[in-house]
C-alpha positions as a printed Julia matrix, in Angstrom:
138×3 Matrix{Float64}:
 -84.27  -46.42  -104.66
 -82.52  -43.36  -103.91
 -83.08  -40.08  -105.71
 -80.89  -38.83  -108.09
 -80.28  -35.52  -110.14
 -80.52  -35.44  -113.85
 -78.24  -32.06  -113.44
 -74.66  -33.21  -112.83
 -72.87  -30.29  -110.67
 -70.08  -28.72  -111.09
 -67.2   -27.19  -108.76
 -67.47  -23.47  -108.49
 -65.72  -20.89  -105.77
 -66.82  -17.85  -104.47
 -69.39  -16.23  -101.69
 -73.16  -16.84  -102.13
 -75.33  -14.38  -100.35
 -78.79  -15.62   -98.94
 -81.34  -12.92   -97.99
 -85.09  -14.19   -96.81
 -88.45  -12.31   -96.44
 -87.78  -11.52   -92.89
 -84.15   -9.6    -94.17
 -82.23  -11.96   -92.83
 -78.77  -12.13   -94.83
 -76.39  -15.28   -94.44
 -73.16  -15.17   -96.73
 -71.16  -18.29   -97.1
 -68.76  -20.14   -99.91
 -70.22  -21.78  -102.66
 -69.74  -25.32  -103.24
 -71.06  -26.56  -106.99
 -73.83  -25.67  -108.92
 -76.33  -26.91  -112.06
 -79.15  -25.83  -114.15
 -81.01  -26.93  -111.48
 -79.65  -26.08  -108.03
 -75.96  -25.35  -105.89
 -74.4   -26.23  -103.15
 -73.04  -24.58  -100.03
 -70.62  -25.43   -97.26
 -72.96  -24.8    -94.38
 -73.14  -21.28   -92.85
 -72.94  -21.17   -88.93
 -76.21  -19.15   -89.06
 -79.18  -22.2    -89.55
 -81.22  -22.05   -92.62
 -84.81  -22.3    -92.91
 -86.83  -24.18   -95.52
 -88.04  -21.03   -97.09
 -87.33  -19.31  -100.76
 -84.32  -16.77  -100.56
 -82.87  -14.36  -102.97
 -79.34  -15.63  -103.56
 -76.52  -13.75  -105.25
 -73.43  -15.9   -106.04
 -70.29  -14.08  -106.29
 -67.92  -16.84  -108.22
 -63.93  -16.42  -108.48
 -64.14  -15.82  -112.43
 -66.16  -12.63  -111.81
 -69.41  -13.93  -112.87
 -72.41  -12.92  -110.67
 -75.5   -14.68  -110.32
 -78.9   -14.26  -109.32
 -81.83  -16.43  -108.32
 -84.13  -17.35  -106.16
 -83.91  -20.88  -104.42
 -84.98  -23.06  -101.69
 -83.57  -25.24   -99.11
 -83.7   -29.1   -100.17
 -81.13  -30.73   -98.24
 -78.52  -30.59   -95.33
 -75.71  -32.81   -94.64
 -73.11  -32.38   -92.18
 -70.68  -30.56   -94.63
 -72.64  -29.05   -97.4
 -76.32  -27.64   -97.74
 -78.09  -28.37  -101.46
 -80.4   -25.77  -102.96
 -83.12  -26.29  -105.86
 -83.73  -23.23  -108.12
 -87.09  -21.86  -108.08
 -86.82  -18.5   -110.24
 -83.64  -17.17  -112.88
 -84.08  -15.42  -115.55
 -82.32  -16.25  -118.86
 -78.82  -14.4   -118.84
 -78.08  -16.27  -115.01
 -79.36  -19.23  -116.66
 -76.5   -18.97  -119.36
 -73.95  -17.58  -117.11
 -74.53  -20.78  -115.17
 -74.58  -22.78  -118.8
 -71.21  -21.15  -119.62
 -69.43  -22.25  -116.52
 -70.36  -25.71  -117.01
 -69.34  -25.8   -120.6
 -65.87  -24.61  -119.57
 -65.51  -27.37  -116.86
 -66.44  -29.9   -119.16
 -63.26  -28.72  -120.94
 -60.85  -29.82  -118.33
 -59.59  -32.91  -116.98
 -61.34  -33.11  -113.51
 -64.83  -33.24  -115.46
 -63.47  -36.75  -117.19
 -62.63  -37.66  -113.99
 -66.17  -36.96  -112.53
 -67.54  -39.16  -115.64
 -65.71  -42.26  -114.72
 -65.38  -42.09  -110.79
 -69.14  -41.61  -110.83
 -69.73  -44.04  -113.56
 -72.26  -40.77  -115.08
 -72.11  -42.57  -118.31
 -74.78  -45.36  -116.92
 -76.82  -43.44  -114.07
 -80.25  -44.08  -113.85
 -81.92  -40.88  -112.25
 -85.36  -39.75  -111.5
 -87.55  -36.74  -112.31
 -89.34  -34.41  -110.82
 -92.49  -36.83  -111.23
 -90.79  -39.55  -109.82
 -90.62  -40.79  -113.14
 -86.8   -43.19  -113.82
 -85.16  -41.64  -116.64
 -82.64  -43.94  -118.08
 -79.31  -42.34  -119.65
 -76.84  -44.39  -121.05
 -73.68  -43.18  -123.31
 -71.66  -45.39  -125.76
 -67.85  -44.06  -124.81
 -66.7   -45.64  -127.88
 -69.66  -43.57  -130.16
 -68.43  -40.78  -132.18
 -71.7   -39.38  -132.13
């Protein structure tokens, strides 16, 4: 069964700065983010599985810190998993996924990825089974 995340992402814009142990810096565009990680379009300088500092500059002026670490490549994109934020990045993060779930794309996201009846697994490994009533009013 393939691995899912219980943290849906959402779209975000703006330059995300990467700095290791070694002071190596890598700045490239940010792709989506979550409680629980971001995304990146890949930088042309390679990453390393290690934990980086990260500063994410978004478009609406919000800045964020955090520490992270490499989880997964693709061809297009490179995923992160949070390791370390404190509290007020947490809720700057919290606040710019309550404001996309105010817009039309984020509907769209619900039903192209049929979100509503997702299975997805833990940390553990453990399934965790969410399903939504889109009639409720609850």
């Amino acid at each position: 069964m393939a691995h899912k995340r219980a943290d849906v992402r959402v779209p975000i814009s703006g330059e995300v700065v990467l700095s290791d142990n070694n002071g190596i810096r890598i700045t490239t565009s940010a792709r989506d983010i979550s409680p629980g990680g971001f995304g990146v379009k890949n930088p042309s300088t390679p990453l390393e599985e290690t934990l980086y500092q990260v500063r994410i500059y978004t478009e609406t002026g919000k800045d964020i810190q955090l520490k992270a670490t490499l989880v997964h490549k693709s061809r297009q994109t490179t995923g992160f998993k949070t390791s370390e934020i404190n509290t007020r990045n947490q809720q700057i993060i919290s606040e710019l996924i309550a404001e996309f779930q105010t817009t039309d794309e984020f509907i769209k996201q619900i039903d192209q990825h049929d979100l509503l009846q997702q299975k997805y697994i833990d940390d553990d490994g453990n399934e965790i089974s969410v399903t939504f009533d889109r009639d409720s009013d609850e």
